[in-house]
N, C-alpha and C positions, 0 to 999 in steps of 0.2 A: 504494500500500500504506500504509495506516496506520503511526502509530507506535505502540506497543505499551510502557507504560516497566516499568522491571523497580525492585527492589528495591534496585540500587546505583543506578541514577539519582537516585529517592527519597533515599537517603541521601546523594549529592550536590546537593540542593534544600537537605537539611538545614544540610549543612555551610558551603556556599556561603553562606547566607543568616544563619545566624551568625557567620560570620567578618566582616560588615558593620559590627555593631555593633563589634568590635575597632577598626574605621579610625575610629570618633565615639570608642572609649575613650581611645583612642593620640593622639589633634586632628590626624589627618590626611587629614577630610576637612571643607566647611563644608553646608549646605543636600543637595541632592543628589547633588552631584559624587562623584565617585570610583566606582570599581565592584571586584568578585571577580568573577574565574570560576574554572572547575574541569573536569578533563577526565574523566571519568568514566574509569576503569581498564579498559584493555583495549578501549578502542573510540575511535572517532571522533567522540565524543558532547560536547558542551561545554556546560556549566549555568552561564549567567551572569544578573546584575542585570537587571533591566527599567530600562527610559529612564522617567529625571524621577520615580520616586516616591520618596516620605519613607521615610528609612529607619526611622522609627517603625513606617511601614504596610508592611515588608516582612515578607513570610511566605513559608514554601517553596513554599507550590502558585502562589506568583505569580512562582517563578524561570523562567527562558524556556531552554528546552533546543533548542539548533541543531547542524547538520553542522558541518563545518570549513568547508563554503562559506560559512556565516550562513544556509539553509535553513530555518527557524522548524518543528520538529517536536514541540515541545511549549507549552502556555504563551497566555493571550490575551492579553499586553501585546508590543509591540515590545521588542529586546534592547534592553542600554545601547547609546548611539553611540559609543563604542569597541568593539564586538563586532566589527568586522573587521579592528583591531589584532590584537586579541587571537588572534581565527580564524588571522593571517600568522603570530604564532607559534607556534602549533600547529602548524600543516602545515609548518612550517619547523624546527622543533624537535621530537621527536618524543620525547624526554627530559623536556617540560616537561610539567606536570600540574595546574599555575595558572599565574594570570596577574592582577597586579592594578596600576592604576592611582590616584595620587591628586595632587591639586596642595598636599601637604605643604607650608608654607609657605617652612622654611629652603631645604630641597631644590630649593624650584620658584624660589628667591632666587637660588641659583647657577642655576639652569637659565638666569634671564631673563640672566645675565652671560655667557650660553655659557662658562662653565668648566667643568670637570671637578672635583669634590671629589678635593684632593689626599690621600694617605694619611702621615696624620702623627699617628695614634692608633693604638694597638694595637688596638681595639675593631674597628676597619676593617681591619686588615692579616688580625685574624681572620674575619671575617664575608665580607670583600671580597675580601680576596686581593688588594689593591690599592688604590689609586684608583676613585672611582665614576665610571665617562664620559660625557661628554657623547653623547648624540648629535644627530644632524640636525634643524635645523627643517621642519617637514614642515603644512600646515594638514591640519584635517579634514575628512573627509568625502570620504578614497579609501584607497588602500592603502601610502601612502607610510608613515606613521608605523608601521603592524605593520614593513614593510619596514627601517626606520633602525632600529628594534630589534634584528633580527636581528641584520642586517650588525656594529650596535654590540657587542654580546654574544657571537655568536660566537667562539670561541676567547678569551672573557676570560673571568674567574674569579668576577669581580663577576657577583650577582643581579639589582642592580639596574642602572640607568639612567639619566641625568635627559636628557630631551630638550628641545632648546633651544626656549625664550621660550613650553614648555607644560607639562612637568610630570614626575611621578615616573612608571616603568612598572616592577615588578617578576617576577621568573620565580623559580617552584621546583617541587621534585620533586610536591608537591600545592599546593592553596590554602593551606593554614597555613605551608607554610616560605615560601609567595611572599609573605603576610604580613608574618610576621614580616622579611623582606627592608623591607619598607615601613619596619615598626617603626623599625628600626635604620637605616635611610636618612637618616629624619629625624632621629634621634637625633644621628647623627655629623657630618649638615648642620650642626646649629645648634653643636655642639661648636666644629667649626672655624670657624666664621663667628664665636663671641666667641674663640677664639683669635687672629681674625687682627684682632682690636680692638685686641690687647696689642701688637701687632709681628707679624714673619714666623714664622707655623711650622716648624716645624725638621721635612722630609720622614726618613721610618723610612727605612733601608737594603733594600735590592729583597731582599739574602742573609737580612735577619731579619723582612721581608715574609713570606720564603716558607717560613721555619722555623714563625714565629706561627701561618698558615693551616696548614699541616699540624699542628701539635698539636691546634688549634681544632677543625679537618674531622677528625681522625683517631685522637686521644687524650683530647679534652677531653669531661665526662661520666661520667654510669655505663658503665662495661665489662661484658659479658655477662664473667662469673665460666668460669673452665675447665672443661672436660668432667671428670669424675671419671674415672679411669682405670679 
């Protein structure tokens, strides 16, 4: 049976394929590395980067729409080579709605030390809910690295990731909060990496960790205004 695409695909080509240039705005990616995907709302459908092209010459009709297996049912270039990361998150997570990867420099600095970013910024206690984690080294080209994702993320608060001696992977409710997840990965990488130039960072307390993220997630923002009575 053919594939047939509809008008929210299309608008996931769109989105997908602009939120690209954001990772050259933000300098967290170099040449062609890094990738977006996107899960189309309500389906099993996932719109990600094609492998190896400039992100000058990306356009939506050359984004590569595949199942959760990596199936190829839209698209005539091959996906990114991370597309079956990204597919182990999907079927694994069923909440995530992007997924993007990049070797952000600070970020990908602590990766190659296998530490974990410690959380000693409010900017991170808010975003993160914590510390950002390490996870697994894993090489590419199977299904280990989608897999140390999970496993990493699962029951943690943190969006992101950084996987050991390879790079950033982030998750959010669409492509743009997995984004912006990126954004700020790197942001708070480089923060503490010249903090820990001066001396020893002084880690937040876990009790006003979990105060900061919930005003951040739950109060900080416009508020929808109350019903009129």
């Amino acid at each position: 049976m053919s594939f047939k695409t509809t008008a929210a695909v299309e608008e996931m080509k769109v989105k997908v394929c602009n939120l690209h240039a954001e990772l050259l705005r933000w300098g967290l990616v170099t040449w062609t590395s890094g990738n977006v995907s996107g899960r189309v709302p309500g389906t099993d459908l996932i719109v990600i980067k094609p492998s190896g092209v400039s992100y000058d010459d990306l356009k939506p009709e050359l984004m590569v729409v595949t199942d959760l297996e990596g199936k190829i049912l839209d698209g005539e270039l091959a996906p990114s080579s991370d597309a079956e990361s990204h597919n182990v998150v999907y079927q694994r997570m069923p909440e995530v709605g992007g997924v993007v990867h990049t070797h952000s420099p600070y970020a990908t600095a602590w990766a190659a030390r296998a530490e974990p970013i410690p959380c000693v910024i409010t900017a991170m206690a808010d975003e993160f809910g914590g510390e950002i984690p390490l996870g697994p080294f894993a090489r590419i080209g199977s299904d280990a690295i989608g897999k140390g994702i999970v496993e990493t993320l699962q029951g943690h608060r943190s969006p992101a990731v950084i996987m050991q001696n390879h790079g950033v992977f982030t998750i959010g409710k669409d492509p743009k909060a997995a984004v912006k997840a990126a954004v700020m990965a790197e942001d708070v990488a480089r923060t503490v990496h010249i903090s820990r130039q001066l001396g020893e960072p002084v880690p937040i307390p876990q009790a006003d960790i979990d105060k900061l993220y919930d005003r951040y997630q739950n109060v900080y923002g416009q508020q929808p205004s109350p019903k009129e009575q």
